[in-house]
N, C-alpha and C positions, 0 to 999 in steps of 0.2 A: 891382154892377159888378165883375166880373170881372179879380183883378191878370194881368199882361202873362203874367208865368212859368204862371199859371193857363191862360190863353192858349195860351201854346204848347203845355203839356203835353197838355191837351184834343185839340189840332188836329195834335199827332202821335200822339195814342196809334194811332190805327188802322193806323197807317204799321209805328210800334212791335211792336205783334201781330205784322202779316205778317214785319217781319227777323227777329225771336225764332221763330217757329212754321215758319221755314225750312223743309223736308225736310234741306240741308248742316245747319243749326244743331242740328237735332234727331239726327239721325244721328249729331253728332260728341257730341253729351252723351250723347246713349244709349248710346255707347259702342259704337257700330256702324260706328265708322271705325280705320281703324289712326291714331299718331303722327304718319304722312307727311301728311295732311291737317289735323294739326292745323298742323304744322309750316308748310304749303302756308298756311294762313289766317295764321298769325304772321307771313309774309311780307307778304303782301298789308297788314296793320296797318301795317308799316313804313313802306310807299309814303306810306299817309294820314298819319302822325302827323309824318314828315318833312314833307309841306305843312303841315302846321298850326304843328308848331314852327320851320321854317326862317324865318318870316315874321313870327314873334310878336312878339321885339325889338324891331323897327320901329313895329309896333302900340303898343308902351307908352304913347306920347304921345296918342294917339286918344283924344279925349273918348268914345265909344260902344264901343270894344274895348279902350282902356287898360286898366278894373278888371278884365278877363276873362283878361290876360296874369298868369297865377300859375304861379311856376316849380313851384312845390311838385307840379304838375298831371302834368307832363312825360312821357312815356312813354318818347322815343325810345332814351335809354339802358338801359332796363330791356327793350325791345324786344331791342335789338343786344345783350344779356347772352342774351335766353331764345333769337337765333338763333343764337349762337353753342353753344350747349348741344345743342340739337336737330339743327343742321346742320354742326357743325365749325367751327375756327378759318377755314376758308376760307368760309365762306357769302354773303360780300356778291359773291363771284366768282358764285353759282348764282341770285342775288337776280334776281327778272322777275316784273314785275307783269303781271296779267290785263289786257284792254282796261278789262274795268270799272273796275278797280283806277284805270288808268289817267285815266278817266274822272272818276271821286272825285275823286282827289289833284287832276287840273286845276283843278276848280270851286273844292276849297279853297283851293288857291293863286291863282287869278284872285280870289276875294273877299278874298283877305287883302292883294292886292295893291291893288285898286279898289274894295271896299266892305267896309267897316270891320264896318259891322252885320251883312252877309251872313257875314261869317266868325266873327262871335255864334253863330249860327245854327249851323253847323258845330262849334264849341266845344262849346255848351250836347249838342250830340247825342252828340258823342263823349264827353266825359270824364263827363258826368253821368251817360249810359249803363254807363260802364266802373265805375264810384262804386259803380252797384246791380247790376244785372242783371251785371255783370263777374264778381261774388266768386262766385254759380252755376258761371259757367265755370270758375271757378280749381278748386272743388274737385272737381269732376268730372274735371277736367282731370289733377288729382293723383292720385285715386282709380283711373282709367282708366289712364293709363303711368306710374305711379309715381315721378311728381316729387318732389321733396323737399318737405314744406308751406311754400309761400309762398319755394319755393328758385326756381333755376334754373329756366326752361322754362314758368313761371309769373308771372314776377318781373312783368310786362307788368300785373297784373289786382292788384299790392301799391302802395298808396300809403302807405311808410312816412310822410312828410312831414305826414301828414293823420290827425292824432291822432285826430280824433270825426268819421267820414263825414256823421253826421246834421246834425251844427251848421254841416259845410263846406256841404253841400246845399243847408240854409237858407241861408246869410248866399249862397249864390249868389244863391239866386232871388229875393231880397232886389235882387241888384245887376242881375238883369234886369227887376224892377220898377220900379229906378230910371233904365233906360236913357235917357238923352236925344233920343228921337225920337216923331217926332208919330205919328199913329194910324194914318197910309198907311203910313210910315217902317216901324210895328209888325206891321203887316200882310204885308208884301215880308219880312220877321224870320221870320213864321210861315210864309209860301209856303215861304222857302228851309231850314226847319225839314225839311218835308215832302219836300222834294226831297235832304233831305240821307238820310234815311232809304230813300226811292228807289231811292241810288245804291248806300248799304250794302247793300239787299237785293239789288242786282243782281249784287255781288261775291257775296253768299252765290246766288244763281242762280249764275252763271259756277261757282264750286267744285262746285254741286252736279254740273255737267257733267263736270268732270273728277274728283270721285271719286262717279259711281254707287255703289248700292249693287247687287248684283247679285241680283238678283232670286231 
């Protein structure tokens, strides 16, 4: 029998593949984009990480997204440090999310507002994702416009707070094996697992539109 976190990792990995194997994601690691699109996709993180934390708070008491609220997680100030780096002290004035973007950020905030588990779902995809496959981008991302390691412009993909990734990783999926829901419950978890990655892929579709590589 197969634990739940087992579960979902299985039933997104495919999803997974496709947003990692982007053309936008692979172009900007190869190193085949200018700063402006990285800067353009820092932006877009904004939108999503604001729905996820604006909402968290409220979550703490949730018997099924309570143990998932951990500040230590947080991105959005470390977002607002790396656009303020890349885009100027005025940058929240130039801030504009894609439709996709847009799109995203809704579904996270409608589940954090109305289904406690669905917004699991969204957690587990985001920060778990930023955990592993993040530290790739980071140093690419420094090696590429020569950020300062783990400075500004980067600070997004640093979890000071989180001394051992490996043992936070475990004790998570630990606590989404313990989640309190029955096996439909777990199943609607994994749907919106899937659909969460969906949405990520579509913002890296949408970017890839607006920065072609030219042929």
């Amino acid at each position: 029998m197969d634990t739940f976190s087992t579960a979902i990792r299985t039933a997104s990995h495919e999803q997974h593949t496709e947003a990692e194997t982007s053309t936008f994601m692979s172009d900007l690691l190869g190193g085949r984009l200018g700063a402006d699109a990285y800067a353009r996709y820092t932006e877009q993180l904004w939108f999503v990480y604001e729905a996820l934390e604006s909402g968290a708070e409220r979550l703490a008491p949730d018997p099924v997204a309570g143990p998932f609220v951990r500040p230590e997680l947080y991105r959005l100030a470390a977002l607002e440090r790396d656009l303020e780096h890349l885009r100027g002290p005025g940058w929240r004035a130039g801030l504009s999310a894609l439709p996709a973007t847009r799109a995203y950020a809704a579904r996270v905030r409608e589940c954090a507002e109305r289904w406690p588990a669905g917004y699991v779902a969204h957690h587990y995809t985001r920060y778990l994702g930023d955990l592993s496959g993040g530290q790739i981008i980071r140093g690419r991302a420094e090696k590429t416009w020569g950020f300062a390691r783990k400075g500004d412009g980067v600070r997004f993909y640093v979890f000071e707070q989180i001394a051992n990734p490996a043992a936070f990783k475990r004790s998570y999926r630990e606590l989404l094996d313990a989640v309190p829901a029955d096996d439909l419950e777990k199943q609607r978890i994994v749907t919106e697992c899937k659909r969460a990655f969906a949405l990520n892929t579509a913002v890296f579709r949408a970017l890839g539109e607006e920065f072609p590589l030219t042929a």
